[in-house]
LOMI-660904 format. One record per atom (N, C-alpha, C): z, x, y. Coordinates in steps of 0.02 Angstrom, whole numbers, plus 32768, in hexadecimal, padded with zeros to 4 digits. Example, Ala and Ser with C-alpha at 12.3 -4.5 7.8 and 13.67 -1.06 7.14 Angstrom:
# residues 2
818682947EE4/818682677F1F/818682947F5B/816282827F90/816582AC7FCB/818A82858002/
This chain:
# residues 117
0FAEB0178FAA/0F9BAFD48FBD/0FA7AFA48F83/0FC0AF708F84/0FEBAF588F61/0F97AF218F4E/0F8BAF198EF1/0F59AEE18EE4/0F64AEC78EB0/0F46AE928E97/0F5DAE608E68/0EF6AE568E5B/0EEDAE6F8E18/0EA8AE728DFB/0E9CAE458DC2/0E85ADFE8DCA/0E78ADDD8D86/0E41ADC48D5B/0E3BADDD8D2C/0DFFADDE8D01/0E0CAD9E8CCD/0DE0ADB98C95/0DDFAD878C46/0DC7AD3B8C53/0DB0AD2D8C8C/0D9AACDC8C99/0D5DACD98C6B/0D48ACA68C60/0CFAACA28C46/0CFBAC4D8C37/0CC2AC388C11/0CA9AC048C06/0CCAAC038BC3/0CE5ABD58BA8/0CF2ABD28B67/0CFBAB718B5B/0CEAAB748B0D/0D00AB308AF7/0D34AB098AE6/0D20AAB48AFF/0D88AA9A8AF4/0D92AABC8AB6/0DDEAABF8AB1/0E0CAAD68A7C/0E08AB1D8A6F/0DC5AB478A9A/0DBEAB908A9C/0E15ABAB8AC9/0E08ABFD8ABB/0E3BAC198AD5/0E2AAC678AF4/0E50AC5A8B36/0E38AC988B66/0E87ACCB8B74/0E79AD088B79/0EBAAD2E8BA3/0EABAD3D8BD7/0EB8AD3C8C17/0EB8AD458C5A/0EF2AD7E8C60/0ED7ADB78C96/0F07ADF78C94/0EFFADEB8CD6/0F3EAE1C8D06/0F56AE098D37/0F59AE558D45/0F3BAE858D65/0F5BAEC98D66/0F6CAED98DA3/0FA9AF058DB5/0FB3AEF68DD5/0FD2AF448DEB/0FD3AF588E30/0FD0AF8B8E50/0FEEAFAE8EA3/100AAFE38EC0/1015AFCD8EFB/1063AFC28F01/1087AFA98ECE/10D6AF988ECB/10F9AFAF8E8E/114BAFAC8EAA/115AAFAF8E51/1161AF738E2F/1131AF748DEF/1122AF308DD8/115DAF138DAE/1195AF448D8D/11C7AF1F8D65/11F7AEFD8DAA/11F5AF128DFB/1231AEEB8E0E/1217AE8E8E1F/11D6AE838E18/11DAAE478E2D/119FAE1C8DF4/11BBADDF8E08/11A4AD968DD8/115EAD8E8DE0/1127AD888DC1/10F2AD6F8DC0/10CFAD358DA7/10AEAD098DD1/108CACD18DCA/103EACC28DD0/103FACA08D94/0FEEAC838D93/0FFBAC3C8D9B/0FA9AC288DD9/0FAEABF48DEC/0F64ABED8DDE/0F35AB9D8DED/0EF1AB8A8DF4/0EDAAB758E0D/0EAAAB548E15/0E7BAB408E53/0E48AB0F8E49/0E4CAAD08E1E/0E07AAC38E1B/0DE9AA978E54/0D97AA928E51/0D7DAA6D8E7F/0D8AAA358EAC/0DA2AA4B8EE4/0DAEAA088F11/0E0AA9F18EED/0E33AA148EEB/0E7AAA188EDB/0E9BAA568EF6/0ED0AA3A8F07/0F0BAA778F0E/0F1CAA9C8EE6/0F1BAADB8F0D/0F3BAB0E8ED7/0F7EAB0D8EAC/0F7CAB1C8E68/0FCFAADD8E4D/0FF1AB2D8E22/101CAB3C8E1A/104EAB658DED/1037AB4D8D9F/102CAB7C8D83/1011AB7F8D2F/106CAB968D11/1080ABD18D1F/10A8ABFD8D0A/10CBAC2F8D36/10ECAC298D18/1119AC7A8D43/1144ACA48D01/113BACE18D18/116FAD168CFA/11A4AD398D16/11D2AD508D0A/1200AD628D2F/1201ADC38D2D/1226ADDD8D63/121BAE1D8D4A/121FAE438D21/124FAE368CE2/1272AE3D8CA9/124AAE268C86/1207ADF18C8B/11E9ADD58C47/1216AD9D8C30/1251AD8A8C3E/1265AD508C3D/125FAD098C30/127BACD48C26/1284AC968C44/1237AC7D8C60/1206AC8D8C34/11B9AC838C51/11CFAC2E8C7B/11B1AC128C91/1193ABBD8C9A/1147ABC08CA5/1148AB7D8CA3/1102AB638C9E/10FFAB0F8CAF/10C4AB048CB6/10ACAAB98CCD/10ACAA8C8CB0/10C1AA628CAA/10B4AA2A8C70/1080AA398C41/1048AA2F8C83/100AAA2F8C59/0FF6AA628C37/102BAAA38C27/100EAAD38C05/1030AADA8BD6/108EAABC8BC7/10A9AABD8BA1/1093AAC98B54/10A9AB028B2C/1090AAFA8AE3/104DAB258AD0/1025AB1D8B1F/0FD9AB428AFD/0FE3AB8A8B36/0FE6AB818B66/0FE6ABD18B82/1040AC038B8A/1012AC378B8A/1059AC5B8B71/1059AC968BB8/1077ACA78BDB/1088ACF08C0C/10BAAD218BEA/108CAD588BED/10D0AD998BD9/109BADC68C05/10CDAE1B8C19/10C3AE488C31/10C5AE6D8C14/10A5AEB68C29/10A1AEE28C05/10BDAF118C42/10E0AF3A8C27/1107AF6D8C7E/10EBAFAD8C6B/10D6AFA98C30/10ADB0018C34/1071AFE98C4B/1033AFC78C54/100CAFB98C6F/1009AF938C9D/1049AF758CD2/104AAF5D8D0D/1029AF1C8D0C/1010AEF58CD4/0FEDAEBA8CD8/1016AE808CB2/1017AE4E8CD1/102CAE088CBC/0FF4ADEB8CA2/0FF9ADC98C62/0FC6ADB38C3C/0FCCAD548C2D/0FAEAD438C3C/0FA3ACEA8C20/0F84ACE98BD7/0FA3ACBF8BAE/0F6BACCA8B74/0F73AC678B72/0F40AC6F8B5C/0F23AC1B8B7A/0EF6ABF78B35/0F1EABDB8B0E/0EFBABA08ACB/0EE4AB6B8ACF/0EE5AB468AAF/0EBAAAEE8AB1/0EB4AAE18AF2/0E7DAB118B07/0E66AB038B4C/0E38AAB18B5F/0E47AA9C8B8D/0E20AA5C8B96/0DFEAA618BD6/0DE0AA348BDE/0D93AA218C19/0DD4AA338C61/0DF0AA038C67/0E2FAA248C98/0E50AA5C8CBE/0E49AA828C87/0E6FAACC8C9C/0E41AAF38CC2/0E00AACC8CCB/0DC0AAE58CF0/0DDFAAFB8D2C/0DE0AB408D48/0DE4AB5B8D7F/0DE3ABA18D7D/0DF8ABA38DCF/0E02ABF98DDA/0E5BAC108DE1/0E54AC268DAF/0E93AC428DA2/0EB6AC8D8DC9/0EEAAC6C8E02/0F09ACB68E12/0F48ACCF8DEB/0F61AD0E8E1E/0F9CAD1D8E0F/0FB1AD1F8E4C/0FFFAD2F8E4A/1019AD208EA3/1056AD4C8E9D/106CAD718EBC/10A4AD928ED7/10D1AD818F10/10FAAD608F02/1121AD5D8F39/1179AD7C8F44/1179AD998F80/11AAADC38F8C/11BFADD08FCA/1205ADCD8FE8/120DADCE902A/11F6AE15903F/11E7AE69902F/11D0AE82903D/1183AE7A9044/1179AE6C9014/1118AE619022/1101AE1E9027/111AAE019047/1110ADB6903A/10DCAD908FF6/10BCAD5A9015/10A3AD458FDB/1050AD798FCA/1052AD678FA1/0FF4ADA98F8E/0FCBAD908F55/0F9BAD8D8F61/0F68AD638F2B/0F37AD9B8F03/0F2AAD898ECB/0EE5ADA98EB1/0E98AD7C8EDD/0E78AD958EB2/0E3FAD838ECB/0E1BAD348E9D/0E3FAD388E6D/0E3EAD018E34/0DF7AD178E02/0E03ACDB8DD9/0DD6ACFA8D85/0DBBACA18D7F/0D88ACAD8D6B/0D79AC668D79/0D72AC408D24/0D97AC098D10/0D85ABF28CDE/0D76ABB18CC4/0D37ABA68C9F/0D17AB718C90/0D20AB5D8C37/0D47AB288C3F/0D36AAFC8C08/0D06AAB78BFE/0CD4AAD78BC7/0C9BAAC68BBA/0C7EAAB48B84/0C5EAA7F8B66/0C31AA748B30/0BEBAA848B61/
């Protein structure tokens, strides 16, 4: 059964820094691209990042340009966010997403994160 498990959220302070892990299970994880997206209150869910299957050609959001970083790990099946000069903004619940014409699209359950004084 194919899942996408994401942890490392927490409360932390502006300019604090969090890693968010993505693990992931159910498929083979080097053939396809993985994406983290967010969620905050009363907003659409928006694209943070993506990786490619290769670890590749990462992208990212404007708004994350410079401070968050995506890489994978293929011996441990998890795509990782690592996330710096966090601000009041980046406040949300953070997924991951799989999408693939065999399994179509597939969500984690998300990791919820608060930036906070």
């Amino acid at each position: 059964q194919l899942q996408l498990v994401e942890s490392g959220g927490g409360l932390v302070q502006p300019g604090g820094s969090l890693r968010l892990s993505c693990a992931a299970s159910g498929f083979t994880f080097d053939d396809f691209a993985i994406g983290w997206f967010r969620q905050a209150p009363g907003k659409e869910r928006e694209g943070v990042s993506c990786i490619s299957s290769s670890g590749g050609s990462p992208n990212y959001a404007d708004s994350v340009k410079g401070r968050f970083t995506i890489s994978r790990d293929s011996a441990k099946n998890t795509v990782y966010l690592q996330m710096h000069s966090l601000k009041p903004e980046d406040t949300a619940v953070y997924y991951c997403k799989l999408s693939s014409s065999y399994y179509g699209i597939k969500w984690g359950q998300g990791t919820q994160v608060t930036v906070s004084s």
